[in-house]
Structure formats: C-alpha cells, structure tokens
C-alpha positions in Angstrom: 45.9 70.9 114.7 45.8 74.6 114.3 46.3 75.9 110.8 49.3 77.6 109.9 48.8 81.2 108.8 51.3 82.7 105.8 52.5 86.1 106.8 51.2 89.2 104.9 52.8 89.9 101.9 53.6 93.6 103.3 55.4 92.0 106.3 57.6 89.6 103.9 58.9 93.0 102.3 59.2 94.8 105.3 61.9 92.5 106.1 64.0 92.1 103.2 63.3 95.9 102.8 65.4 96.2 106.2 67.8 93.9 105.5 68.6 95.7 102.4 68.8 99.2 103.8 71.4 97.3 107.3 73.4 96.0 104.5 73.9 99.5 102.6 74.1 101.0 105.6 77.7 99.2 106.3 76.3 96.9 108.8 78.4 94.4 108.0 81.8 96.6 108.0 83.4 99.2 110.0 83.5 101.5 106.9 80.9 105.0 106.8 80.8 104.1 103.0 81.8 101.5 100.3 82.9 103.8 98.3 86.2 103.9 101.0 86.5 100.4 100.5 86.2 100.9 96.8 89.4 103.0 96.9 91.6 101.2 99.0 91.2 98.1 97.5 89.7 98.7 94.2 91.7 96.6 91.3 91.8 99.7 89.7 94.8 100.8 90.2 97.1 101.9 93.4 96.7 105.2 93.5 99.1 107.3 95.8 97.9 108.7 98.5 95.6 112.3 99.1 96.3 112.5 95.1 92.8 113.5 94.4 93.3 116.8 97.3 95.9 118.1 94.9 94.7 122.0 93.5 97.0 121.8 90.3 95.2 119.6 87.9 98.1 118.7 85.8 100.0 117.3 89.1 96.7 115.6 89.5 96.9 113.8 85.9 100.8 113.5 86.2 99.9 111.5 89.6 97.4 109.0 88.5 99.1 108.1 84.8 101.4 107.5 87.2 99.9 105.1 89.4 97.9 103.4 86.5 101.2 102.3 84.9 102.5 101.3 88.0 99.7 99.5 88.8 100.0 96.0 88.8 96.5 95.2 89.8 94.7 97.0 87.1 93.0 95.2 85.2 92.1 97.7 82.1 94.3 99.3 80.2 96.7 102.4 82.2 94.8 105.5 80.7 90.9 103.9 81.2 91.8 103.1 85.2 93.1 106.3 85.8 90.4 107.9 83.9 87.9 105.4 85.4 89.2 106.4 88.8 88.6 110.3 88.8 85.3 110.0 87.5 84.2 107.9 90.3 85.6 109.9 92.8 83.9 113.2 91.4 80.7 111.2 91.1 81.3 109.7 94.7 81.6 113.2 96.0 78.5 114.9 94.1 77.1 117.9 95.7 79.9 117.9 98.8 81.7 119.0 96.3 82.5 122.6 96.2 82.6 124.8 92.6 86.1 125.3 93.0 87.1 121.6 93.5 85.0 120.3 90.6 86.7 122.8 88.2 89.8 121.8 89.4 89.1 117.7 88.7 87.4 118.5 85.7 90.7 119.9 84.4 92.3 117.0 85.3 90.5 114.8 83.0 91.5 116.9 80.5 94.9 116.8 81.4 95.0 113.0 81.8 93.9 112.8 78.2 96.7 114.9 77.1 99.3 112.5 79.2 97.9 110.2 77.5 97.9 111.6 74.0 93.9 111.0 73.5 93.3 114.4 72.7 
C-alpha cells in the first residue's frame, strides 16, 4: 500500500485562511456588512429609524434616550445602550465619515449625557 502523505502545513492554513476571509466577507448572508445586521437586530435597543442622519445633535440624543427607554430588548441599562449605540455607529463609519458629520455625532454624545443627567 502506498503511504499516505500529510499536506503541508502552508496548505492547511491556506485553507482555513480562506474560509475565514468567505466568512467575513458575508458569504453566508445577503448583508454587504455585519455591522447592518448589527443594527437591525442588535439587543441593543430599537432605535427609530435614519436617527443617526439627523444634523441637530440634540434631536439626535432626544431620539435615542428615547428609543433606549423604549426599548424592551435592551439588555443594559437606557443611557449605556444609547450611548453604546452611537459610538458604534461612529466607529462603524470611520474615515467615510465626513468632518462635518463626526462633529455633529460627537455633540450628540454630549447631549445624550446631559438627557441623561451624567454630566
């Protein structure tokens, strides 16, 4: 009988290295990228919708405290979703995101924490 020969050790990663990168690629979901997903069915909170497109940042606090309290899927307290929220979309958007836009969410957070009475 012919011996069996092992693979190379380059070839093993090769292919979990591919699996990995079809996987965070959204092969296995119609969505471009988890983040998305992450919003529409994050237990988060329910946020309302196109809240984060809003260019007053205290209608953009007033929104998600909103939401948050509403929220009967959160699991953390109101003020640390909707805080938790923001943050990840401006972190989610990174450089696509334009001077003017950042500004505006980064006011936000500061208003959220006034809504809240953290500040």
């Amino acid at each position: 009988m012919p011996e069996q020969r092992e693979k190379p050790r380059h070839a093993k990663r090769r292919a979990a290295s591919a699996r990995a990168s079809a996987t965070k690629s959204g092969a296995r979901g119609s969505k471009k990228y988890w983040s998305a997903g992450v919003t529409e069915r994050s237990n988060a909170l329910d946020l309302e919708a196109d809240v984060f497109t809003l260019d007053d940042p205290v209608a953009i606090a007033r929104t998600l405290k909103r939401s948050a309290e509403a929220s009967e899927r959160r699991k953390a307290p109101p003020f640390r979703s909707a805080m938790s929220m923001l943050v990840f979309y401006i972190n989610r958007a990174g450089k696509g995101l334009s001077e003017k836009r950042r500004r505006v969410l980064e006011r936000a957070k500061d208003e959220l924490r006034r809504a809240f009475d953290r500040l």
